[in-house]
SENU-986953 format. One record per residue (C-alpha): residue number from 1; residue in one letter; x, y, z. Coordinates in nm, 4 decimals, padded with zeros to 6 digits, always signed. Example, Ala and Ser with C-alpha at 12.3 -4.5 7.8 and 13.67 -1.06 7.14 Angstrom:
BEGIN
- 1/A/+01.2300/-00.4500/+00.7800
- 2/S/+01.3670/-00.1060/+00.7140
This chain:
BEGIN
- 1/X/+02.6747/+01.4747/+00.7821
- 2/X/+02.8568/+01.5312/+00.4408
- 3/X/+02.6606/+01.6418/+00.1575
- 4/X/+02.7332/+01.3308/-00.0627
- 5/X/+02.5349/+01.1387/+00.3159
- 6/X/+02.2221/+01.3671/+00.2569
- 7/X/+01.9300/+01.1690/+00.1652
- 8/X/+01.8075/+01.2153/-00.1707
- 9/X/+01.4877/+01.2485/-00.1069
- 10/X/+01.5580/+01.5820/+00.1473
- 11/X/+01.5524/+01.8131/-00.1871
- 12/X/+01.1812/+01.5955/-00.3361
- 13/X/+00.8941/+01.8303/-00.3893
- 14/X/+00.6192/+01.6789/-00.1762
- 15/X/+00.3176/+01.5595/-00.4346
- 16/X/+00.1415/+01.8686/-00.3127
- 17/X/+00.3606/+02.0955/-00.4035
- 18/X/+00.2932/+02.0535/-00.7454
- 19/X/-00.0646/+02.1867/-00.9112
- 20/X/-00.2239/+01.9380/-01.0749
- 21/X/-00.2444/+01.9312/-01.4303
- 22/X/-00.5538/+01.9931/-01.6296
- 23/X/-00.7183/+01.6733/-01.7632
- 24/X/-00.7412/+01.6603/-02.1263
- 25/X/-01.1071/+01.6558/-02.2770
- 26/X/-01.2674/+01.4646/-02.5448
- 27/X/-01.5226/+01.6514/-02.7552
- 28/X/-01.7594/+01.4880/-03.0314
- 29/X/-01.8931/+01.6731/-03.3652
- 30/X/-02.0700/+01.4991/-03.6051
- 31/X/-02.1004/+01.5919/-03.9472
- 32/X/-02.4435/+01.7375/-04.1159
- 33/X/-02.3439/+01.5399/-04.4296
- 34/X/-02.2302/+01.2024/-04.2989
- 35/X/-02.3625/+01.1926/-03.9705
- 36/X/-02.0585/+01.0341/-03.8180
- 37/X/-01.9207/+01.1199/-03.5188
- 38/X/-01.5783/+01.2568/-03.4946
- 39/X/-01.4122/+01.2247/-03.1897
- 40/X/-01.1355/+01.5449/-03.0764
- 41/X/-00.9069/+01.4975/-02.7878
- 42/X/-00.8644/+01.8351/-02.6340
- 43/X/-00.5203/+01.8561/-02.4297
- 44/X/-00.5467/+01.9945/-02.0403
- 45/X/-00.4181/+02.3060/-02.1129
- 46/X/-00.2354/+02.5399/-02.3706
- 47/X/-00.2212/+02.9022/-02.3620
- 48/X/-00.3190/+02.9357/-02.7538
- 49/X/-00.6569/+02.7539/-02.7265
- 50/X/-00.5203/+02.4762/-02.8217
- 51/X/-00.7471/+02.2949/-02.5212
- 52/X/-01.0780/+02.4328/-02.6536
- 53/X/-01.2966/+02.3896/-02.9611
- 54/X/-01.3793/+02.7372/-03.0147
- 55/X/-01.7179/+02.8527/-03.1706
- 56/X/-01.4883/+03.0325/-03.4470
- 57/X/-01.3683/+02.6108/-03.5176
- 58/X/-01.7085/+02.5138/-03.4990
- 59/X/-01.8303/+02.7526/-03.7222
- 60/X/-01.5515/+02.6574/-03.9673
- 61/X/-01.6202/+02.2897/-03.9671
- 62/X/-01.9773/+02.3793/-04.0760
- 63/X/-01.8420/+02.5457/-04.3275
- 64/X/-01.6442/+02.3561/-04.4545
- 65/X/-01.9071/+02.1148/-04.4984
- 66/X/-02.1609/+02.2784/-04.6592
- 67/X/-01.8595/+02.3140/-04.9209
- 68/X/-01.6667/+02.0554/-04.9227
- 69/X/-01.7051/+02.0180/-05.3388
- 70/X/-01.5323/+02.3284/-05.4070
- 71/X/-01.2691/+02.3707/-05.1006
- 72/X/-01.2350/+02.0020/-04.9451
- 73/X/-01.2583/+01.7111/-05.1672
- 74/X/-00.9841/+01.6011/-05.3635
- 75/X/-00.8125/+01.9485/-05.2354
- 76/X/-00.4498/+02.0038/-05.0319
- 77/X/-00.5535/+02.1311/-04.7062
- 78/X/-00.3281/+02.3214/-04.4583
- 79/X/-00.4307/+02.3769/-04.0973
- 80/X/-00.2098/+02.6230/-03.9382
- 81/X/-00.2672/+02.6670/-03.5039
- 82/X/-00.4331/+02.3559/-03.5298
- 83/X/-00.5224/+02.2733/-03.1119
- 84/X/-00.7587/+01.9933/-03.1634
- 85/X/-00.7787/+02.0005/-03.5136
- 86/X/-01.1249/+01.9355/-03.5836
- 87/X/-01.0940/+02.1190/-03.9381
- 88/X/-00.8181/+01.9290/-04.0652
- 89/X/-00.9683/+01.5575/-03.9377
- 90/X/-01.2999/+01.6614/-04.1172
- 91/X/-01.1058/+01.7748/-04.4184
- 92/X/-00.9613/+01.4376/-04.4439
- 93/X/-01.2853/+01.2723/-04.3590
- 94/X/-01.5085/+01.4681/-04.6800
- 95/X/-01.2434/+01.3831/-04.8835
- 96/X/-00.9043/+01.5699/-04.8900
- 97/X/-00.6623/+01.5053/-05.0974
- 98/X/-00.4118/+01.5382/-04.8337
- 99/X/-00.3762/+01.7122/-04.4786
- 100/X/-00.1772/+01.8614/-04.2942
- 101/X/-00.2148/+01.9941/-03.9953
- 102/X/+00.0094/+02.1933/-03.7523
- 103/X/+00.0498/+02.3741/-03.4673
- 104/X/+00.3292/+02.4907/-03.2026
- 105/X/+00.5992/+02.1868/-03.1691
- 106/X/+00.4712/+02.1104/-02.8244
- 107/X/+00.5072/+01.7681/-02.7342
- 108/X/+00.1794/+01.7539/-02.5917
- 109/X/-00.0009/+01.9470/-02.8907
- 110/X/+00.1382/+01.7147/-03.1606
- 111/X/+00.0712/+01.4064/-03.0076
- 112/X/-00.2993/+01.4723/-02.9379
- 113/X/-00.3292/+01.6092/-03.3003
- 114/X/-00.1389/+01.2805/-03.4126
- 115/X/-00.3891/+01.0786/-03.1280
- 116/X/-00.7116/+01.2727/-03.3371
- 117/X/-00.6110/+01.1152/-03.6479
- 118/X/-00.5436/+00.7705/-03.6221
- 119/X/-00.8608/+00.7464/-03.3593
- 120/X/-01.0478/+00.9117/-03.6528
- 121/X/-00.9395/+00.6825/-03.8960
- 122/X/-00.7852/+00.9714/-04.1430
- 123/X/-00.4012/+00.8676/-04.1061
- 124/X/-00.4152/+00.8151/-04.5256
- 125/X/-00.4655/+01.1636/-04.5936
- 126/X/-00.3287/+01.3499/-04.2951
- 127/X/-00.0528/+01.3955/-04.1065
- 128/X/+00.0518/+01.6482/-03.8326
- 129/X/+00.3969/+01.8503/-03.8073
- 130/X/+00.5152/+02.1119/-03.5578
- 131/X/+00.5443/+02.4478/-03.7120
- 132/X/+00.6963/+02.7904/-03.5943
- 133/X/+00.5297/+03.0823/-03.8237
- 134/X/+00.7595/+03.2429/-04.0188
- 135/X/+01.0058/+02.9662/-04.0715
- 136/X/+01.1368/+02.7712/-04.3101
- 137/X/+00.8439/+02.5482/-04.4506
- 138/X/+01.0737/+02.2775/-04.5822
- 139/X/+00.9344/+01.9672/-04.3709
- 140/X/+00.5513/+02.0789/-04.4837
- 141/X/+00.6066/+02.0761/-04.8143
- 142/X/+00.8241/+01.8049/-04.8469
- 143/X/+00.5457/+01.5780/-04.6385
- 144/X/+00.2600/+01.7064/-04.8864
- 145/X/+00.5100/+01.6241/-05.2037
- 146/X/+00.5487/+01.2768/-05.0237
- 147/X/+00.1823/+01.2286/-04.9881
- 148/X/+00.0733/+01.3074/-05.3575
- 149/X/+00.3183/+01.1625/-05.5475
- 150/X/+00.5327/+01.4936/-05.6096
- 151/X/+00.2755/+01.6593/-05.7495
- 152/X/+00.1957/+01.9485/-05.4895
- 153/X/+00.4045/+02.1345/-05.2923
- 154/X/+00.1903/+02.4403/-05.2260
- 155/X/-00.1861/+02.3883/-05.0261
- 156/X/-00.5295/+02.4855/-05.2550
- 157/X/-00.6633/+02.5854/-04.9017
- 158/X/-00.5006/+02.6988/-04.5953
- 159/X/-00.7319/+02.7228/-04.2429
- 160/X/-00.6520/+02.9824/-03.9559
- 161/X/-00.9331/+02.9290/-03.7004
- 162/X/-00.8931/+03.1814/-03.4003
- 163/X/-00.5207/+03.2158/-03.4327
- 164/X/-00.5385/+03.6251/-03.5724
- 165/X/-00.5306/+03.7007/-03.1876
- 166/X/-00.1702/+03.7007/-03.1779
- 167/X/-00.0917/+04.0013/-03.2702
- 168/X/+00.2475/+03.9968/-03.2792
- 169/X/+00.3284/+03.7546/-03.5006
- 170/X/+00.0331/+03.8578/-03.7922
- 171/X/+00.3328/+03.9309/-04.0232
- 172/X/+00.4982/+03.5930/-03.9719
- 173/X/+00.1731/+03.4220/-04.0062
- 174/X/+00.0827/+03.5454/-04.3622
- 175/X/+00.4937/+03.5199/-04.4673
- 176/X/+00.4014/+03.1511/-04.3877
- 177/X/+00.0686/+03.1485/-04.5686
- 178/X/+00.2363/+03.3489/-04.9019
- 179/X/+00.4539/+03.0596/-04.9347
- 180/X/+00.2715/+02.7659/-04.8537
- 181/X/-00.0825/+02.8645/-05.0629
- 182/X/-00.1202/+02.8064/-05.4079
- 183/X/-00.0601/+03.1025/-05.6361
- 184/X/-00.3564/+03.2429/-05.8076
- 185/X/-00.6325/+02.9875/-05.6615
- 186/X/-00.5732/+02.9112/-05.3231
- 187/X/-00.7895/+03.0423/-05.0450
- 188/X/-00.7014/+03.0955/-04.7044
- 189/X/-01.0105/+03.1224/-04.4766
- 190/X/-01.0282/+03.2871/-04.1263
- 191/X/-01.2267/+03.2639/-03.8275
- 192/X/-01.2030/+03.4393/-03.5737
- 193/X/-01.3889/+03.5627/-03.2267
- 194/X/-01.2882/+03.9097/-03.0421
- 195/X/-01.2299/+03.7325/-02.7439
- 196/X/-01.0649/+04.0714/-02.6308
- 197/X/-01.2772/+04.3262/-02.6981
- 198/X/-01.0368/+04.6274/-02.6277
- 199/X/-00.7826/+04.5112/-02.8959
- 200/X/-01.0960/+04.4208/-03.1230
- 201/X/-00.8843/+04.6802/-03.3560
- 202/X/-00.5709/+04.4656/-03.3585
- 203/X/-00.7658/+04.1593/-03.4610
- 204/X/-00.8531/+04.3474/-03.7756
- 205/X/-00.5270/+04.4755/-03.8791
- 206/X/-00.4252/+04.1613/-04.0082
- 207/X/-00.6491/+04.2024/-04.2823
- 208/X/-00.5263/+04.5195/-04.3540
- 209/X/-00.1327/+04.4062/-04.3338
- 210/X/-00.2501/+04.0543/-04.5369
- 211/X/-00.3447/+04.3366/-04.8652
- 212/X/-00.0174/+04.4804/-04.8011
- 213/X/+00.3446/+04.4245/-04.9739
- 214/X/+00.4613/+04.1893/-04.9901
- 215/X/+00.2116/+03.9501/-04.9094
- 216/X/-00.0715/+04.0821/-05.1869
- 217/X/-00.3741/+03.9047/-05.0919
- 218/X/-00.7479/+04.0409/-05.1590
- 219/X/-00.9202/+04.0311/-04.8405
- 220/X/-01.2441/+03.9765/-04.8688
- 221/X/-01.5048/+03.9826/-04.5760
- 222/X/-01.7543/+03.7020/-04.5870
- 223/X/-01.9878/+03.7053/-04.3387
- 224/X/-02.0444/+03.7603/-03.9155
- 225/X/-02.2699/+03.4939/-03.7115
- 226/X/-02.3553/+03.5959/-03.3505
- 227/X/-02.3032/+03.3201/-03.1185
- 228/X/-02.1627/+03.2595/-02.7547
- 229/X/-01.9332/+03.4437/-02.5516
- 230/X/-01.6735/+03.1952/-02.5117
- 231/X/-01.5353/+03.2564/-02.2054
- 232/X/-01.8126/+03.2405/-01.9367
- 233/X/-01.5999/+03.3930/-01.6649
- 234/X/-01.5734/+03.7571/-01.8474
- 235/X/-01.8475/+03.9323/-01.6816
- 236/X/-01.8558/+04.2379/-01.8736
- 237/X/-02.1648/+04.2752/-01.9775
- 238/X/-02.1007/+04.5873/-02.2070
- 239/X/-01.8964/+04.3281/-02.4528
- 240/X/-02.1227/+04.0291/-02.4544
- 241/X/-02.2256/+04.1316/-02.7740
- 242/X/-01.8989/+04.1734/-02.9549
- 243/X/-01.7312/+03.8601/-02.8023
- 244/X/-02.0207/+03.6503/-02.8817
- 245/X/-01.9727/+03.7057/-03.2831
- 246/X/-01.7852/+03.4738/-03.5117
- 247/X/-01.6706/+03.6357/-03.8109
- 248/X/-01.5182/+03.4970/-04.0930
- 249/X/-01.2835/+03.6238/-04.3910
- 250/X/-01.1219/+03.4682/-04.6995
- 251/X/-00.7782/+03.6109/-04.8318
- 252/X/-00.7188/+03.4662/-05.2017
């Protein structure tokens, strides 16, 4: 038998070869303020969180809330690692001027982001956009000049929840922020967990690179909240402690 005879089908994986695919999740928050009930897809996987609401999100949201009159309403809000973006569909909910919200350009990523906001309802003042850190921010601020008229190209508030743990690219990350944050008033705020404890030390040079040239921002420690360990199948009982706080810092 020629090759060009073979049967197609002789090279198929069998269905089993394959693993299965996480299912996505769907996880609800509702508001202190409004007590409405925002619904966040959660994709099946990611390996930036991007498939869990973190307690350093959760934390954040709550924030964000308490307030929204001085850093959310009527504001230009930039999420930046979004995953499920629960922070930028409750921006847009209390009352954003406009949103947006990004995260890797994974297929996947920006289509459940995209999927959070119209099932939310916010799809007037927020839009999502796949973003690389470090590069060009062209598309980001050309959406937000879109969305308000021409008037703002630069984001009053910019929102990294439990993205710090990639070390590697901390000095791409705040290249992005410089740019995109509004000079002399905008605030970026930062959550984070040590989810591991060894490089706890890493986590916190960011802070210490963010003061730095020539990014310039005061770093200013705000507070720590113990909650959760996040990831119930570390067993290490000698960092519950540490991975179960939340701690949160605002660069201006």
């Amino acid at each position: 038998m020629t090759e060009s005879m073979l049967p197609a089908s002789l090279f198929a994986e069998p269905e089993s070869f394959r693993p299965e695919q996480p299912q996505g999740t769907l996880a609800e928050y509702f508001t202190q303020t409004t007590d409405t009930g925002l619904q966040i897809n959660l994709v099946g996987s990611s390996p930036l969180y991007g498939h869990i609401l973190t307690h350093a999100c959760l934390y954040l949201a709550r924030y964000l809330e308490k307030h929204a009159d001085t850093l959310v309403r009527n504001k230009t809000v930039l999420e930046v690692g979004s995953g499920g973006a629960l922070p930028s569909i409750l921006s847009a909910h209390l009352g954003a001027r406009f949103v947006v919200s990004t995260d890797y350009p994974d297929a996947d990523l920006i289509g459940n982001i995209r999927k959070n906001i119209a099932e939310n309802k916010v799809g007037a003042n927020c839009a999502a956009l796949g973003y690389i850190w470090g590069n060009d921010t062209a598309d980001i601020e050309a959406t937000l000049r879109q969305h308000t008229a021409g008037e703002c190209s630069t984001f009053d508030v910019i929102i990294l929840s439990d993205v710090i743990f990639n070390h590697s690219e901390h000095r791409k990350l705040l290249h992005s922020c410089r740019s995109l944050l509004t000079p002399g008033t905008g605030k970026v705020l930062v959550t984070f967990s040590p989810h591991r404890p060894k490089l706890f030390h890493k986590d916190l040079e960011f802070f210490d690179l963010a003061q730095q040239a020539p990014f310039r921002f005061a770093s200013r420690f705000v507070e720590m909240e113990h909650w959760s360990p996040l990831f119930k199948d570390d067993t290490d009982e000698s960092t519950v402690e540490l991975r179960s706080r939340v701690y949160f810092y605002m660069l201006e």
